[in-house]
C-alpha positions as CSV (number, residue, x, y, z in Angstrom):
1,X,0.0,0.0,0.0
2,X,2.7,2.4,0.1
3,X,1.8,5.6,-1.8
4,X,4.4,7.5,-4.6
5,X,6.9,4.7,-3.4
6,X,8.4,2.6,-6.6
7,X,11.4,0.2,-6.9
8,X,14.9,1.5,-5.3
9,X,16.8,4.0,-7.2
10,X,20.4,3.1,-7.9
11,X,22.5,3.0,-5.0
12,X,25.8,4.1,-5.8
13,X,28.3,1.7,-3.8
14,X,30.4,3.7,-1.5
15,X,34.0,2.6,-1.7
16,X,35.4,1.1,2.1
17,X,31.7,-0.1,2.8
18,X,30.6,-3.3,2.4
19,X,27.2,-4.9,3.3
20,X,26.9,-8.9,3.6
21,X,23.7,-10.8,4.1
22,X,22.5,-14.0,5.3
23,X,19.5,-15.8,6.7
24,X,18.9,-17.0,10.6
25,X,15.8,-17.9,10.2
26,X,15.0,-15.9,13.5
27,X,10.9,-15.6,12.5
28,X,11.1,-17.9,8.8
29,X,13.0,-20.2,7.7
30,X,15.1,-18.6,4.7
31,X,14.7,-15.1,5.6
32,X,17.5,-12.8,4.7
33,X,17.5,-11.5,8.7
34,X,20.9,-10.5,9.4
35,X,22.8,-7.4,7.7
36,X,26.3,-7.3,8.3
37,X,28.5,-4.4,7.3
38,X,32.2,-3.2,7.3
39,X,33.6,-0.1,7.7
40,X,37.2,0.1,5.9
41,X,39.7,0.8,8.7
42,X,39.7,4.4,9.7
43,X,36.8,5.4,8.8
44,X,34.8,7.6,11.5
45,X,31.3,7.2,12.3
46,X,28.6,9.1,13.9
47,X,25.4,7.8,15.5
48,X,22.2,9.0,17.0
49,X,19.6,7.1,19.2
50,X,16.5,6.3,20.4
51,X,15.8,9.0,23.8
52,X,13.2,6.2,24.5
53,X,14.3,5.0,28.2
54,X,13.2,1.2,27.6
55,X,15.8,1.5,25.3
56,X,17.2,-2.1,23.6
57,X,20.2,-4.2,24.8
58,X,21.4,-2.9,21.1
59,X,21.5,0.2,21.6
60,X,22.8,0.7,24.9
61,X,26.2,-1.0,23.5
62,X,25.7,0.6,20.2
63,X,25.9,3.6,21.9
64,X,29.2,3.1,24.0
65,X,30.9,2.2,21.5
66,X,30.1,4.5,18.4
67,X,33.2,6.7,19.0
68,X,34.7,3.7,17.7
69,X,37.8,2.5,15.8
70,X,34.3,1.0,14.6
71,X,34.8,-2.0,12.2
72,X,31.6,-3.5,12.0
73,X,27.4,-3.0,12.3
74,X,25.5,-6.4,12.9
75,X,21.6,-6.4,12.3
76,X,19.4,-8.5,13.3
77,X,15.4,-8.6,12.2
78,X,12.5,-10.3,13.8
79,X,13.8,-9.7,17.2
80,X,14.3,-6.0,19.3
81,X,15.9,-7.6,22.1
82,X,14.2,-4.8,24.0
83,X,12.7,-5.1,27.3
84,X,15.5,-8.2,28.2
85,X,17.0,-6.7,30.7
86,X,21.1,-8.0,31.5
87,X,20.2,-11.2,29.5
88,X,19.6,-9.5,26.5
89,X,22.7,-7.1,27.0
90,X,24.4,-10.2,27.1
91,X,23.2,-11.7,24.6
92,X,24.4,-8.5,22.1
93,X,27.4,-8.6,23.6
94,X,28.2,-12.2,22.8
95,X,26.8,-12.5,18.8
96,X,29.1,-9.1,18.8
97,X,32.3,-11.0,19.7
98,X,31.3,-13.7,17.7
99,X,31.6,-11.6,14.5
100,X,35.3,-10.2,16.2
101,X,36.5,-13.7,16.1
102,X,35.2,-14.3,12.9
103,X,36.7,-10.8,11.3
104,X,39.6,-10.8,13.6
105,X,38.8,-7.6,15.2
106,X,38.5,-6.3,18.7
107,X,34.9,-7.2,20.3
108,X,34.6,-3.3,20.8
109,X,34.7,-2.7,17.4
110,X,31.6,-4.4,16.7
111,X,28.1,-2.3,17.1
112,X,25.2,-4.2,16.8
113,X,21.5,-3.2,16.0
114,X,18.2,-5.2,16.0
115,X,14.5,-4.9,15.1
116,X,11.6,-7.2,15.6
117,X,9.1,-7.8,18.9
118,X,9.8,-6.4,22.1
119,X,10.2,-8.3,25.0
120,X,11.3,-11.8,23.3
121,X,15.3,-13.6,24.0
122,X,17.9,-12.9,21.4
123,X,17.8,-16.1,19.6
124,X,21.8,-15.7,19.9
125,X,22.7,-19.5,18.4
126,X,20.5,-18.8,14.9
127,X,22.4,-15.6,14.5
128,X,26.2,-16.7,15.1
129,X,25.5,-19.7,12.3
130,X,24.7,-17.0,10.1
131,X,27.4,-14.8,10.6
132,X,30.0,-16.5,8.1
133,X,27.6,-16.9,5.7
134,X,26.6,-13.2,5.7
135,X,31.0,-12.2,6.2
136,X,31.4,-14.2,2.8
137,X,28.6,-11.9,1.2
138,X,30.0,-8.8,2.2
139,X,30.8,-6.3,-1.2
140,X,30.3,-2.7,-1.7
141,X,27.0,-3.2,-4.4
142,X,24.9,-4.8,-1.8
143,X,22.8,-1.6,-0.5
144,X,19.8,-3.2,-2.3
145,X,20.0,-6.5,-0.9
146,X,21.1,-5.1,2.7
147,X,18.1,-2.3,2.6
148,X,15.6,-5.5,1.9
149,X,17.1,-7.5,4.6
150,X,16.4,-4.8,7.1
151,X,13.0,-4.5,6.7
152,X,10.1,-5.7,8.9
153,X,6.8,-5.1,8.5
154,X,8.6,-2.6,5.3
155,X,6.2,-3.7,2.1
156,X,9.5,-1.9,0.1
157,X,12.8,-1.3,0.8
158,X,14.4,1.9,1.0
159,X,17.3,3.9,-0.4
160,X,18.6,6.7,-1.7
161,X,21.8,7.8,-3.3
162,X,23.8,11.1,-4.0
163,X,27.3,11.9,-6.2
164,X,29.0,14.8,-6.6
165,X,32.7,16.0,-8.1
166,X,34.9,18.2,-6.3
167,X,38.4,18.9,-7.4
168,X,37.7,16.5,-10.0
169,X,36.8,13.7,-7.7
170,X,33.5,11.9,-7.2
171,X,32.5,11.9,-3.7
172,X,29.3,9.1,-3.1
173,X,26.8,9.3,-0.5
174,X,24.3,6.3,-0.1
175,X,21.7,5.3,2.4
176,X,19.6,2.8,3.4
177,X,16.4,3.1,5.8
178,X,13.5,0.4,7.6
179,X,10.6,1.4,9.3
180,X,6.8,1.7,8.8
181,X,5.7,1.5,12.0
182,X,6.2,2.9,15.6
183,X,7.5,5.2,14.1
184,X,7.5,9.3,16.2
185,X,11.0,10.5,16.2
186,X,13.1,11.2,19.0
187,X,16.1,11.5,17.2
188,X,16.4,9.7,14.6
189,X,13.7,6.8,14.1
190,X,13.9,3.2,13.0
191,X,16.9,1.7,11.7
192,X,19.3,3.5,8.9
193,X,22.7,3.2,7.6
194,X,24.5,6.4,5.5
195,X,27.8,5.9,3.9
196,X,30.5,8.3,2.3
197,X,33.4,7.8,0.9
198,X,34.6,11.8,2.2
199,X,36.9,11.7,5.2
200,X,35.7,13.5,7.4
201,X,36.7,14.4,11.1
202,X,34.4,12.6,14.0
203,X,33.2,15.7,15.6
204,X,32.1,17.2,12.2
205,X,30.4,14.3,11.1
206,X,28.0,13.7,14.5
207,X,26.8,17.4,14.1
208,X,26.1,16.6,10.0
209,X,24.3,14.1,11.5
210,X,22.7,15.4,14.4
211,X,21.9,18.3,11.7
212,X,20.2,15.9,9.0
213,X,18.6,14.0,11.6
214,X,16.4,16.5,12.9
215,X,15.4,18.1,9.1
216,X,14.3,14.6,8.1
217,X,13.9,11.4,10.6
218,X,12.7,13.5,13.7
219,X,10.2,15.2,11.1
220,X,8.0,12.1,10.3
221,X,5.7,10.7,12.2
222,X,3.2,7.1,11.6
223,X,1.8,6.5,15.1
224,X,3.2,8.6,17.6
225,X,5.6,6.2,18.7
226,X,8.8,6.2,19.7
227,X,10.8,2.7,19.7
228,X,13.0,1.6,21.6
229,X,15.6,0.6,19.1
230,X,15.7,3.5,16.7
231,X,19.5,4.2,15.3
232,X,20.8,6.2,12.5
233,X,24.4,6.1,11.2
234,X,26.7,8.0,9.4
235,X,29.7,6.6,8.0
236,X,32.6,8.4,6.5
237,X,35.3,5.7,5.1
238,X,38.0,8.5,3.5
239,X,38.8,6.6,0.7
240,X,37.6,9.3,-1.8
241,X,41.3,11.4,-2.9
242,X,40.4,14.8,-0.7
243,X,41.4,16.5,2.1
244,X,39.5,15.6,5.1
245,X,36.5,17.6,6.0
246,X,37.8,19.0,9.6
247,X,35.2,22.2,10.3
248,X,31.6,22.9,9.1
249,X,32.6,24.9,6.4
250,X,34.2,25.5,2.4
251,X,33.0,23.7,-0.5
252,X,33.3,20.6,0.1
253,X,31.8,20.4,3.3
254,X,28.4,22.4,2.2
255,X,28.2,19.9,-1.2
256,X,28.7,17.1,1.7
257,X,26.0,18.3,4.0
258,X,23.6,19.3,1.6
259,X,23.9,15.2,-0.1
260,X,23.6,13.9,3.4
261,X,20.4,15.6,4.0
262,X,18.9,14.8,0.5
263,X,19.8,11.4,1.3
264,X,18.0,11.4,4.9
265,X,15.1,13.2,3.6
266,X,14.4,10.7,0.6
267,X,14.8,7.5,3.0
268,X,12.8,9.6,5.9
269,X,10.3,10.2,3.5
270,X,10.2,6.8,2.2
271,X,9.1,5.1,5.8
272,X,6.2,7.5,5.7
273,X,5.0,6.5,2.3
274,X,5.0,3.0,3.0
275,X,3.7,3.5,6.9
276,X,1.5,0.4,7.9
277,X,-1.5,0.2,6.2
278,X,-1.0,3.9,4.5
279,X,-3.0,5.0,1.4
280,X,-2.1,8.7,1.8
281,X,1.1,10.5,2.4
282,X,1.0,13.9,4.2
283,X,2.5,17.2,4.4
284,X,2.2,19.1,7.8
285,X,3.5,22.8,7.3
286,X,3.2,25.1,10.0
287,X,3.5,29.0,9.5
288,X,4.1,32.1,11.3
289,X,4.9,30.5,14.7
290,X,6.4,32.8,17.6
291,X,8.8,29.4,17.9
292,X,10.0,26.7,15.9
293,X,8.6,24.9,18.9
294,X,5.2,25.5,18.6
295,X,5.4,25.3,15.2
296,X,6.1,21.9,15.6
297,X,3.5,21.1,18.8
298,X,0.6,22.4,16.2
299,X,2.1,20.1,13.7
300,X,2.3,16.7,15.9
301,X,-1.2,17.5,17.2
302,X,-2.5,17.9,13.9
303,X,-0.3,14.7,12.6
304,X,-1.8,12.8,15.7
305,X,-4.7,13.3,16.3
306,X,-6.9,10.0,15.4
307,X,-9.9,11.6,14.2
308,X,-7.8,13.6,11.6
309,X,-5.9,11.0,10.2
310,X,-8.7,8.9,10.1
311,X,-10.9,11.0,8.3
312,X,-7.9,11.5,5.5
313,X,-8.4,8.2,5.1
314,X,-11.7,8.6,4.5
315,X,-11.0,11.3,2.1
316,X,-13.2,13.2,4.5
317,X,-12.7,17.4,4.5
318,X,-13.6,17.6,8.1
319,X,-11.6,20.6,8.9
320,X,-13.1,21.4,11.9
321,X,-11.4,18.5,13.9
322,X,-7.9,20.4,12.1
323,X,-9.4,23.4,14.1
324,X,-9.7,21.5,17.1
325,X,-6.3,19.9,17.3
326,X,-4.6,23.6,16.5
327,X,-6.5,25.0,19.0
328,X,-5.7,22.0,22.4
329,X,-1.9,22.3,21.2
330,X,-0.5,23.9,24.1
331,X,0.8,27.6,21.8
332,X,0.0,29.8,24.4
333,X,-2.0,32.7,24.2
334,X,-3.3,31.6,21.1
335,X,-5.3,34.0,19.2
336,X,-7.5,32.2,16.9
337,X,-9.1,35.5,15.0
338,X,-5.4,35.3,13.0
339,X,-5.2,31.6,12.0
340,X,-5.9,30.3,8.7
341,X,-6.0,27.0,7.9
342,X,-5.6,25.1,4.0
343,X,-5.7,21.8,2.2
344,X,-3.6,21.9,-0.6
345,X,-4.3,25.5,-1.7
346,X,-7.9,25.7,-1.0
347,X,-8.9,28.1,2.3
348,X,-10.9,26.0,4.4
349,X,-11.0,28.6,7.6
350,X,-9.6,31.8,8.3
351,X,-10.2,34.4,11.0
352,X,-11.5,31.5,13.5
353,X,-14.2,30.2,11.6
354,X,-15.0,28.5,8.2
355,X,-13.5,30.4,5.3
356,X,-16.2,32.7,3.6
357,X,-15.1,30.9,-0.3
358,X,-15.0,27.6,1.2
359,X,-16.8,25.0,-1.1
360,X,-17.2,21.0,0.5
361,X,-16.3,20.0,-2.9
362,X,-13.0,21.9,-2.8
363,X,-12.1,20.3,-0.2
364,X,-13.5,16.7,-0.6
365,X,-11.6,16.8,-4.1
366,X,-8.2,17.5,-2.1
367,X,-9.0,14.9,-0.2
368,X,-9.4,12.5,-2.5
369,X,-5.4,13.0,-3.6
370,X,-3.2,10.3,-2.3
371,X,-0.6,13.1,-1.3
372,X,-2.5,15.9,0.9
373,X,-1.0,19.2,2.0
374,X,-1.9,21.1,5.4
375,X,-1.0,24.3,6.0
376,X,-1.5,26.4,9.3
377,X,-0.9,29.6,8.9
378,X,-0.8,30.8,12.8
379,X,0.3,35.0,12.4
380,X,2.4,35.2,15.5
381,X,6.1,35.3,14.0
382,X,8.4,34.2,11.3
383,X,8.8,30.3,12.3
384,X,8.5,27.5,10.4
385,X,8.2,23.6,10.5
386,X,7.2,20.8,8.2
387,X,6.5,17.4,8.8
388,X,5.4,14.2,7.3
389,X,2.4,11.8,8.4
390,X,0.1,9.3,7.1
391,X,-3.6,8.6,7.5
392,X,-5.2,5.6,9.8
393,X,-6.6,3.0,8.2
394,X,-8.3,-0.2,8.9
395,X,-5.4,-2.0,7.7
396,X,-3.3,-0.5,10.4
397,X,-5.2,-1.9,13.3
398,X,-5.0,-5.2,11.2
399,X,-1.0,-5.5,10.9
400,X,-0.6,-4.0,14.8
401,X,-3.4,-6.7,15.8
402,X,-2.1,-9.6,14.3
403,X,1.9,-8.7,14.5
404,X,3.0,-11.4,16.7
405,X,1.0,-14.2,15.1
């Protein structure tokens, strides 16, 4: 069901990064489940992380480690080993220095993710058989493969990829997201893996990160949740012929920054489009805030409130519960006599009340489009936020319902 979303585009291998995968058969037999990659030694790597406090056994190691020398990611699907408590850690911890015997690297070196139910054991024997199956995979083409054997309840898998020259030399940046549901940023938000082939100094890559991150991932939002396993990385393997990228600024850094976020943005986007039981993709813009804060609280109470995104699916122009979720979003002093309110460019209220040139068939025949603009126009400053959502559909309840039978 996912809307606008088509076959992956070319993924551009990134030279020093290599994706392997195999099958543990952690929910079916022959599953591609487990994703291993390899960073080239010295590359430098960034990270960001769920703020959820259940946090998994993943990423509290994931997370002590990230400042690296990091060697290797291993990813797991069909299991979160979240909610596991010192078992699970344990568990991470040991198919981790599995792979380090395997690849002859320290155990430190390895960060592991996983993604699946909550609460379940690490089925840690399935996943160290399939480890030297998935290290004899591992090449530099295998984005496609690696972004499908990632994915959960994913109908698609997702990926984007940027190139440009500078000095004469092609710099690559590819990525590679899942995620469709529990999805609410607080960070980042599911799983996803960016690559370069720029060198580029640690400290300068987590803020390119930290800076993508919050344009893209912490800008979408399925379900208003926040899991407990969501990671993004950023990996920069210096093998392109440049100097390395030391301070946020020059040429080659704003070329670098500005394919990072085209990157994030296409793969954030992509988990929206094919968000669990989707049929519309939706833009939440919010204008004229006092703060970029409550820019964005008018936006997430618009994005979830269940009586909106159920009527978008629908195809229902009932803008007064819009109305209603602007107005309980916490902006204070709120004054409603300067709001306006549109669906795709068609006034649907202004000055507190239903627009004087508002038609029910203008607005029944925006809602009819699988891709649906609202804008809020709130006349208190010059802020701005945008954000990306999906409607509720039957078909959501369905897959949430029945996701561990």
């Amino acid at each position: 069901m996912a809307v606008g979303l088509g076959p992956l585009p070319t993924l551009h291998p990134v030279p020093g990064f290599e994706l392997g995968i195999a099958s543990a058969g952690i929910k079916r037999p022959g599953r591609k489940d487990i994703v291993v990659m390899r960073c080239a030694e010295g590359s430098t790597v960034a990270g960001v992380f769920t703020l959820n406090a259940f946090c998994a056994a993943p990423v509290i190691l994931s997370k002590k480690r990230v400042l690296g020398p990091v060697r290797y990611f291993l990813t797991n699907t069909g299991n979160a080993n979240a909610g596991t408590g010192e078992p699970g850690l344990a568990a991470a911890e040991r198919t981790c220095a599995r792979l380090a015997e395997l690849a002859g690297v320290d155990a430190t070196a390895v960060l592991p993710f996983s993604t699946g139910v909550i609460g379940e054991p690490l089925p840690v024997e399935k996943i160290e058989a399939a480890l030297g199956d998935a290290l004899a995979d591992l090449a530099e083409g295998n984005w496609a493969a690696a972004a499908t054997g990632i994915m959960t309840t994913d109908t698609l898998p997702k990926g984007a990829s940027r190139q440009f020259v500078h000095d004469g030399v092609t710099v690559t940046v590819t990525g590679i997201s899942k995620g469709a549901g529990m999805i609410k940023p607080n960070m980042a938000t599911m799983l996803g893996y960016i690559a370069t082939d720029a060198k580029v100094a640690q400290g300068v890559l987590q803020d390119l990160l930290r800076d993508a991150a919050n344009k893209s991932f912490n800008r979408i939002t399925i379900d208003g949740d926040t899991s407990t396993n969501d990671c993004c990385m950023l990996v920069a393997t210096g093998q392109a012929a440049l100097p390395e990228v030391t301070q946020a600024s020059g040429e080659l850094f704003a070329a670098l920054k500005q394919a990072v976020l085209e990157v994030s943005m296409e793969v954030a986007q992509a988990i929206v489009r094919d968000g669990e039981g989707a049929t519309k993709f939706v833009t939440v813009q919010v204008n004229g805030g006092g703060t970029y804060q409550e820019c964005l609280d008018v936006a997430y109470a618009v994005a979830h409130s269940p009586l909106i995104k159920t009527a978008l699916f629908a195809s229902d122009p009932n803008w007064g519960r819009i109305l209603a979720a602007v107005g309980r979003a916490g902006v204070p002093q709120l004054d409603v006599s300067k709001i306006d309110v549109f669906l795709g460019d068609v006034c649907i209220a202004s000055k507190g009340g239903r627009a004087a040139t508002y038609t029910e068939d203008q607005g029944a025949a925006v809602m009819a489009r699988e891709e649906i603009g609202i804008r809020i126009e709130l006349g208190r400053g010059g802020c701005s936020e945008t954000i990306w959502t999906t409607d509720l559909s039957h078909e959501y309840v369905k897959i949430n319902a029945e996701y561990r039978t």
